[in-house]
C-alpha positions in Angstrom: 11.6 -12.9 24.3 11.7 -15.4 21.8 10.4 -17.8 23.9 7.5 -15.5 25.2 6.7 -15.1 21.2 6.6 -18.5 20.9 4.2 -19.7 23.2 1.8 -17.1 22.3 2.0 -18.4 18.8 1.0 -21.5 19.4 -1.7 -20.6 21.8 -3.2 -18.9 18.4 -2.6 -21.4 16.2 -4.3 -24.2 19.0 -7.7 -21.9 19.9 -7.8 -19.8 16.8 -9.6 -20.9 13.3 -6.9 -18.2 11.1 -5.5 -18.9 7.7 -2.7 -17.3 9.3 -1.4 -15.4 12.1 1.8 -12.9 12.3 3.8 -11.4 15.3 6.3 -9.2 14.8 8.6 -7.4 17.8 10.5 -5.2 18.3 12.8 -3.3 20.9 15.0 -0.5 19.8 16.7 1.9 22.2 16.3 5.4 19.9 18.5 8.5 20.8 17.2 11.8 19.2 19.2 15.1 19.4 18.2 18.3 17.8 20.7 21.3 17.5 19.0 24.7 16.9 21.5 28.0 16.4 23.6 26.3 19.6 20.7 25.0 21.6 19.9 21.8 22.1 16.2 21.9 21.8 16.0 18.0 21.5 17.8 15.7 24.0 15.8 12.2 24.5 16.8 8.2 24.8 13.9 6.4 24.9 13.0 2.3 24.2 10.5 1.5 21.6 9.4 -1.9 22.4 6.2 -4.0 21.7 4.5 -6.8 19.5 2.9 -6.3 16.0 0.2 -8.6 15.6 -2.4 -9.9 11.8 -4.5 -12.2 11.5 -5.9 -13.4 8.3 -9.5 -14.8 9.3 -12.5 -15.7 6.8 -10.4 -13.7 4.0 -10.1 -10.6 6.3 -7.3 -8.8 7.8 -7.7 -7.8 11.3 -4.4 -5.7 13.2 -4.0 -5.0 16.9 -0.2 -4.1 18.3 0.8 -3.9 22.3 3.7 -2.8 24.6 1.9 -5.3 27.3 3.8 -8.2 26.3 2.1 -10.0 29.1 -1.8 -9.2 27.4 -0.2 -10.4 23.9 -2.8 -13.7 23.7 -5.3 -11.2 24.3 -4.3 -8.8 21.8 -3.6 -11.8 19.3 -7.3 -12.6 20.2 -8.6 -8.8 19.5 -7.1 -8.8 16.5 -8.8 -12.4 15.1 -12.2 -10.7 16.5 -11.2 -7.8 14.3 -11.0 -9.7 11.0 -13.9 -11.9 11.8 -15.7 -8.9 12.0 -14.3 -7.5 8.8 -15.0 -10.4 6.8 -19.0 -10.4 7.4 -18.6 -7.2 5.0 -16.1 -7.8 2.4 -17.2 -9.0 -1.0 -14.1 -10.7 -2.2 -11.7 -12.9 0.3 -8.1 -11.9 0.5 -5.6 -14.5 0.1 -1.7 -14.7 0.2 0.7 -15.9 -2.6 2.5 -19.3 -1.4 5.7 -18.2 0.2 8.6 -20.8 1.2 8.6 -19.8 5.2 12.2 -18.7 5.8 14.4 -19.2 9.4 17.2 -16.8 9.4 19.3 -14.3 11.9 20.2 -10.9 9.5 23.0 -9.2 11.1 24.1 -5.6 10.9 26.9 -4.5 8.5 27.3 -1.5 11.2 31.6 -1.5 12.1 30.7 1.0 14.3 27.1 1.0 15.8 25.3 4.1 16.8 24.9 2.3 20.8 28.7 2.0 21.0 29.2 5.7 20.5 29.2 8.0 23.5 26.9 10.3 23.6 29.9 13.0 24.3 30.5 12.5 20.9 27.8 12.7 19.5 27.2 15.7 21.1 30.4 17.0 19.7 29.9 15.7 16.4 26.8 18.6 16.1 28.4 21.1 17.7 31.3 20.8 15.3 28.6 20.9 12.3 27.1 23.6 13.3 30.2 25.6 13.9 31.7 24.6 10.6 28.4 25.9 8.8 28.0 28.9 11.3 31.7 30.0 9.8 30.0 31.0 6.7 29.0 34.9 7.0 26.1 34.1 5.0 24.7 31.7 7.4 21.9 33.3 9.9 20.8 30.0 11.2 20.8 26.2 11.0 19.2 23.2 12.4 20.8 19.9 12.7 18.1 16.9 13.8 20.3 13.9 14.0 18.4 10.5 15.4 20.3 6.8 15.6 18.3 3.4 16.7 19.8 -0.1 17.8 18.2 -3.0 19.0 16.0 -5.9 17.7 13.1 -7.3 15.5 11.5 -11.1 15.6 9.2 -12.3 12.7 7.4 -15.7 13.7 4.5 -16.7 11.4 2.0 -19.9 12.3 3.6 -20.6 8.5 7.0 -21.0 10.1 8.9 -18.1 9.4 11.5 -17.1 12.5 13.4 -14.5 11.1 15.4 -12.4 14.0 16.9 -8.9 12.6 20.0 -6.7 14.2 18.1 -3.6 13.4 20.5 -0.6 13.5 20.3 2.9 11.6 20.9 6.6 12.1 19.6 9.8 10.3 21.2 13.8 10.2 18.9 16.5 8.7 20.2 20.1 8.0 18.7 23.0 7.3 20.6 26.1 7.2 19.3 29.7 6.2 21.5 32.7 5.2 21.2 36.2 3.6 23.2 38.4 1.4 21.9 41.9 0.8 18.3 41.6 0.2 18.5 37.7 -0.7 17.0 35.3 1.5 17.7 31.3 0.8 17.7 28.4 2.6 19.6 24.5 2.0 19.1 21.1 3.0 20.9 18.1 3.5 20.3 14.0 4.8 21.7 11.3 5.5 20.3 8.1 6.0 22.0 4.7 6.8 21.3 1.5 7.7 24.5 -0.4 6.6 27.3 2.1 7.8 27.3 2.8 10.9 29.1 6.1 13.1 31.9 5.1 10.6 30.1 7.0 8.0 30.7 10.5 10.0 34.7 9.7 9.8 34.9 8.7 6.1 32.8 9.7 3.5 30.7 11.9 5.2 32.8 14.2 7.4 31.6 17.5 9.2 33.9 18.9 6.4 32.5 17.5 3.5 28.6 17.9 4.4 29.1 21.8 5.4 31.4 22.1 2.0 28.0 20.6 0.5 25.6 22.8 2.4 27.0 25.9 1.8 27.4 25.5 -1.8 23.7 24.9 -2.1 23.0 27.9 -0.3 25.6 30.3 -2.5 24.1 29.2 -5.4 20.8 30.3 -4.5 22.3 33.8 -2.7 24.3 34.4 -5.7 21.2 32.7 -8.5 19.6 34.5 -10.9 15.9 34.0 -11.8 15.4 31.5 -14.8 13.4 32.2 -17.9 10.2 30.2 -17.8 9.6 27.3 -20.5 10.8 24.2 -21.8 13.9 23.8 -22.5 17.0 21.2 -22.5 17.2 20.0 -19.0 20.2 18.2 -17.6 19.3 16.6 -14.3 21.8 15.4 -11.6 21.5 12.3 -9.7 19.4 13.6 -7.3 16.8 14.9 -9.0 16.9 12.4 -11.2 16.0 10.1 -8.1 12.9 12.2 -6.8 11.4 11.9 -10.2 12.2 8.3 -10.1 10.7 8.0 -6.9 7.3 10.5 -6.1 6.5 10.1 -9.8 7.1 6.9 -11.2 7.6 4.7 -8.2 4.2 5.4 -6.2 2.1 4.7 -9.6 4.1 1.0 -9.0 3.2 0.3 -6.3 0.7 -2.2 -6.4 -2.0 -1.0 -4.3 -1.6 2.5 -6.3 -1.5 1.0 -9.4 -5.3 0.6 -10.0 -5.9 4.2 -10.3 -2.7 5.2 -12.0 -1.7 5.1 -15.6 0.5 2.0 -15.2 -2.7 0.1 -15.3 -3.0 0.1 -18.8 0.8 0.4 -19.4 1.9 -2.7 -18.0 4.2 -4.2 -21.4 4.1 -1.6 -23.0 7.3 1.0 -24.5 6.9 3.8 -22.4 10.9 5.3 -22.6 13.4 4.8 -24.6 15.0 1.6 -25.0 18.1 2.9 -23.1 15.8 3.6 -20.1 15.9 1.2 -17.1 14.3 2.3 -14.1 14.9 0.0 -10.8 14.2 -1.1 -6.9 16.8 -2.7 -5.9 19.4 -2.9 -3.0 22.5 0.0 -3.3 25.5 0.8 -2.2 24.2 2.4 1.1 20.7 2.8 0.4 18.7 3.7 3.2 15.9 1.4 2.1 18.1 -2.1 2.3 17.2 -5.2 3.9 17.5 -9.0 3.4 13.6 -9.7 4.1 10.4 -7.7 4.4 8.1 -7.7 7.0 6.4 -10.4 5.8 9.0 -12.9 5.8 9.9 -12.7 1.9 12.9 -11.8 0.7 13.9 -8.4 -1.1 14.1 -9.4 -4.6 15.6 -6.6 -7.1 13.0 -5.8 -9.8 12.9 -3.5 -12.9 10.1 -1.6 -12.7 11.3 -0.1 -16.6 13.4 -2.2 -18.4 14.8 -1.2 -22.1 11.7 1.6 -21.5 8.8 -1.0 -21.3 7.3 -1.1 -18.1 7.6 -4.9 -16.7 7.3 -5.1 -12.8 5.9 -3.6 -9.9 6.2 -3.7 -6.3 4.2 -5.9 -4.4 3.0 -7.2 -0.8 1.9 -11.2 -0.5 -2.0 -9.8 -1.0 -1.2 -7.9 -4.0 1.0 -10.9 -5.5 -1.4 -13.2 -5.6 -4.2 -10.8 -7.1 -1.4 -9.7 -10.0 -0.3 -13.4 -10.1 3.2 -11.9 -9.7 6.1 -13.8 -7.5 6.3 -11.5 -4.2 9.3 -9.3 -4.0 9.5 -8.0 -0.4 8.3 -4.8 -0.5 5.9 -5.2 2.4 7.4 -2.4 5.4 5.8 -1.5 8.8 6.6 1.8 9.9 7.1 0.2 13.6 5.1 -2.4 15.6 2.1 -0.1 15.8 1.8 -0.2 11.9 0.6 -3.2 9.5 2.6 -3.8 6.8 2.0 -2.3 3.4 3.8 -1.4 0.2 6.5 0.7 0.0 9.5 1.7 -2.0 12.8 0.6 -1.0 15.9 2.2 -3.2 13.9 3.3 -6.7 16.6 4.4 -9.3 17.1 4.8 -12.7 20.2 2.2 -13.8 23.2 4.0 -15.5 23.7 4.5 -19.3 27.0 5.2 -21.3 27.5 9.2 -21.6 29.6 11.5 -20.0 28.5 14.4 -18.7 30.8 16.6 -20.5 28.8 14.9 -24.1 25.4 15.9 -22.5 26.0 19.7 -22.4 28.3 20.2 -25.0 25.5 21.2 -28.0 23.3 22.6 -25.3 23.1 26.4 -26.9 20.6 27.2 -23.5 19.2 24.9 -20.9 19.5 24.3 -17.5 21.6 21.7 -15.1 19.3 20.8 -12.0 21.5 19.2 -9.4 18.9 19.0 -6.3 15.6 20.0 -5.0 14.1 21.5 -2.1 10.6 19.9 -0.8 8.6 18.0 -4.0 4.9 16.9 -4.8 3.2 14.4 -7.2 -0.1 13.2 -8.3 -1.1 9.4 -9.1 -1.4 10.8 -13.3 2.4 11.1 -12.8 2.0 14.8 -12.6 5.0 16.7 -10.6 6.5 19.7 -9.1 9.5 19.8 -7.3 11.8 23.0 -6.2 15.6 23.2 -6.8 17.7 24.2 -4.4 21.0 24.1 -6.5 20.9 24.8 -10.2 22.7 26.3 -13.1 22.3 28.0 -16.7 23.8 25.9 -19.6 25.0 27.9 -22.3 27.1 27.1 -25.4 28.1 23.7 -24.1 29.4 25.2 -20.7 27.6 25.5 -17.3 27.5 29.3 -16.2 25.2 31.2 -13.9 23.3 29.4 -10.9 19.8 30.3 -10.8 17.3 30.6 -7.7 13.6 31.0 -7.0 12.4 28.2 -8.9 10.9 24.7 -9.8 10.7 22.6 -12.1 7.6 20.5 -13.0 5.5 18.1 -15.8 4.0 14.9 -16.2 6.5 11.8 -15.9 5.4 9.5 -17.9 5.7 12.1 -20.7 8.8 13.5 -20.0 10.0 9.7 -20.0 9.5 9.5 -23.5 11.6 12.7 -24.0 15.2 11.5 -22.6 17.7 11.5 -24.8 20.8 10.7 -22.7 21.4 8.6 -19.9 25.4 9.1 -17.9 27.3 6.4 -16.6 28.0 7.6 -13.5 25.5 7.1 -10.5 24.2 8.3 -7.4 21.7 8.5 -4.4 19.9 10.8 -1.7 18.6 8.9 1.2 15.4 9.9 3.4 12.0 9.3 4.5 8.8 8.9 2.3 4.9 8.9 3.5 1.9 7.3 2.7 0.2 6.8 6.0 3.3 5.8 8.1 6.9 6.6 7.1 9.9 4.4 5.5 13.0 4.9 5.0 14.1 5.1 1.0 16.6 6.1 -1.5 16.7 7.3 -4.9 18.6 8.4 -7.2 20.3 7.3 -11.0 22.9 8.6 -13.0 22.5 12.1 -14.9 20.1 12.4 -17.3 19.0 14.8 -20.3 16.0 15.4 -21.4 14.7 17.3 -24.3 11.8 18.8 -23.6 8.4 17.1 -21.2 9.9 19.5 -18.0 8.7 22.9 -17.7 11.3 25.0 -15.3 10.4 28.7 -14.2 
């Protein structure tokens, strides 16, 4: 294939006037199962294999993608006819921040890869899940979506980039619903991976220890009281403390958001405590890590906050040359039938130096948030996200879970109201949207704030 790629590059570069010209491929063989109360409603192995292809023309972008590999000069062609087009009506000429062209094979960190495992067991893997789960009296029904991918991706750029990726990953969703009495509730649960492979199911995420997880999510609701509505001392686990991190503070930093956020006028300026760093950077099993983007550039950690004033943000080669900031790879395609635009990658806030037991312990009342259910935000920062496992703090000592609620505010406002920061860490991996879907992590240590989040 490589081959293939390469002659059809230089075809381009020989007949075509371009400031430059991208092809990216890929061919991933994709198994996707789906488990519903002991029915396999899901059962598919399909290939997902085709070329990517932009040309920058005249200061315009133009896209076309193709699973004829034998059309791809044509479709190389349809795409340079695109962005001639599309520079007749743009006012002001995009260009790309100098990049040094990189040649490179990544290969997986996968010990076990999801295309070595029989599908037998993965099979059984469910089955055993959704029996473990379906133990629980409480449990009325549940839905496991599990979906793995192995295969290839090629970069070649008429700059010189040749950058050939082992691209491997898999993904388990649960949802599981139960009843008690009159109480309805519902859980969910993900994993995401692109660096541990089937391994991950026989270490640190057994059937055991995910339905131990899941079902104490779901008791905590069945057994939850309803919180008082208002604003009051909010302790925040890792996971909350990542989708805070992430819908309302990462999207405003991401470049091509930025002009119509707040950050626009931020930008170094205190806007959190000192003891505040918030990050995108490569983790410990983050779902969102890779050596290079798909534009070639290499994933360079940033701090979005650092010592609460608001330094970097995420960019593409476009964006990095209108901000006059060094690109950072955070240019992701979706698949070959996407361009490439910003995304998040692993957005978390960086660890502080309390414990969790000196967090709570002159909490009189307040509230311990440990992880949410289903979340929205708005580009003023403004959020509202639903817990699906929380707990009353009173006198220093967590006591009653709570149920039925949310907890909401504006970000960059309840930034300025943390007052503790823990020195422990963790993530929640999963999938984020804006036009096509990437895979992402966030997360942080625990956090307290002291007012800016309204719960009820």
């Amino acid at each position: 294939m490589q081959d293939v790629l390469e002659k059809a590059l230089e075809w381009a570069m020989n007949n075509l006037k371009a400031e430059y010209i991208e092809l990216r491929y890929e061919n991933l063989k994709k198994t996707n199962l789906e488990l519903k109360d002991g029915t396999f409603v899901t059962f598919t192995n399909k290939v997902q294999r085709g070329v990517a292809i932009r040309v920058l023309a005249d200061g315009a972008w133009g896209f076309s993608s193709t699973n004829r590999l034998e059309n791809l000069e044509k479709a190389i062609e349809e795409a340079y006819k695109l962005a001639k087009a599309g520079a007749k009506a743009k006012r002001e000429k995009i260009q790309l921040a100098e990049i040094k062209p990189v040649e490179d094979v990544v290969k997986s960190k996968m010990k076990i890869k999801p295309v070595e495992v029989n599908i037998d067991d993965k099979i059984g893997h469910l089955r055993e899940l959704e029996k473990l789960l379906k133990e629980d009296k409480a449990v009325k029904s549940t839905m496991i979506r599990y979906e793995d991918a192995s295969g290839e991706k090629i970069l070649l750029t008429n700059e010189g980039a040749n950058i050939r990726w082992d691209v491997n990953y898999l993904v388990q969703y649960i949802w599981a619903t139960g009843k008690e009495g009159d109480k309805l509730a519902a859980s969910r649960d993900s994993i995401g991976q692109v660096d541990y492979g089937w391994e991950i199911f026989e270490t640190r995420e057994t059937n055991e220890v995910v339905a131990q997880r899941v079902l104490k999510k779901l008791h905590a609701q069945l057994n939850g009281v309803a919180p008082k509505r208002g604003e009051f001392p909010i302790v925040a686990g890792p996971i909350i403390v990542g989708i805070i991190a992430h819908e309302a503070l990462g999207h405003l930093a991401e470049a091509d958001l930025t002009i119509n956020s707040p950050f626009k006028d931020l930008m170094g300026k205190q806007i959190a405590p000192e003891f505040v760093t918030m990050s995108e950077r490569i983790v410990d099993g983050g779902f969102g890590n890779d050596k290079y983007d798909d534009e070639g550039v290499p994933v360079r950690d940033i701090h979005i906050i650092e010592n609460g004033i608001l330094k970097e943000l995420m960019v593409n080669r476009e964006y990095a040359h209108k901000w006059g900031i060094e690109p950072n790879g955070h240019a992701r395609a979706q698949d070959y039938t996407f361009p490439p635009i910003i995304r998040m990658r692993n957005t978390v806030f960086e660890p502080g130096d309390w414990s969790f037991e000196e967090m709570i312990e002159d909490i009189k009342f307040g509230y311990y948030v440990v992880d949410f259910r289903g979340g929205q935000a708005q580009l003023n920062s403004a959020f509202q996200v639903g817990v699906q496992e929380g707990y009353m703090i009173e006198n220093g000592e967590i006591t009653k879970p709570i149920r039925d609620t949310s907890i909401s505010g504006i970000a960059i406002e309840a930034l300025k109201k943390i007052t503790a920061v823990g020195k422990d860490f963790g993530i929640e991996t999963g999938f984020c949207g804006k036009g096509q879907t990437a895979f992402v992590s966030s997360g942080g240590p625990h956090m307290r704030f002291d007012g800016g989040i309204i719960i009820g």
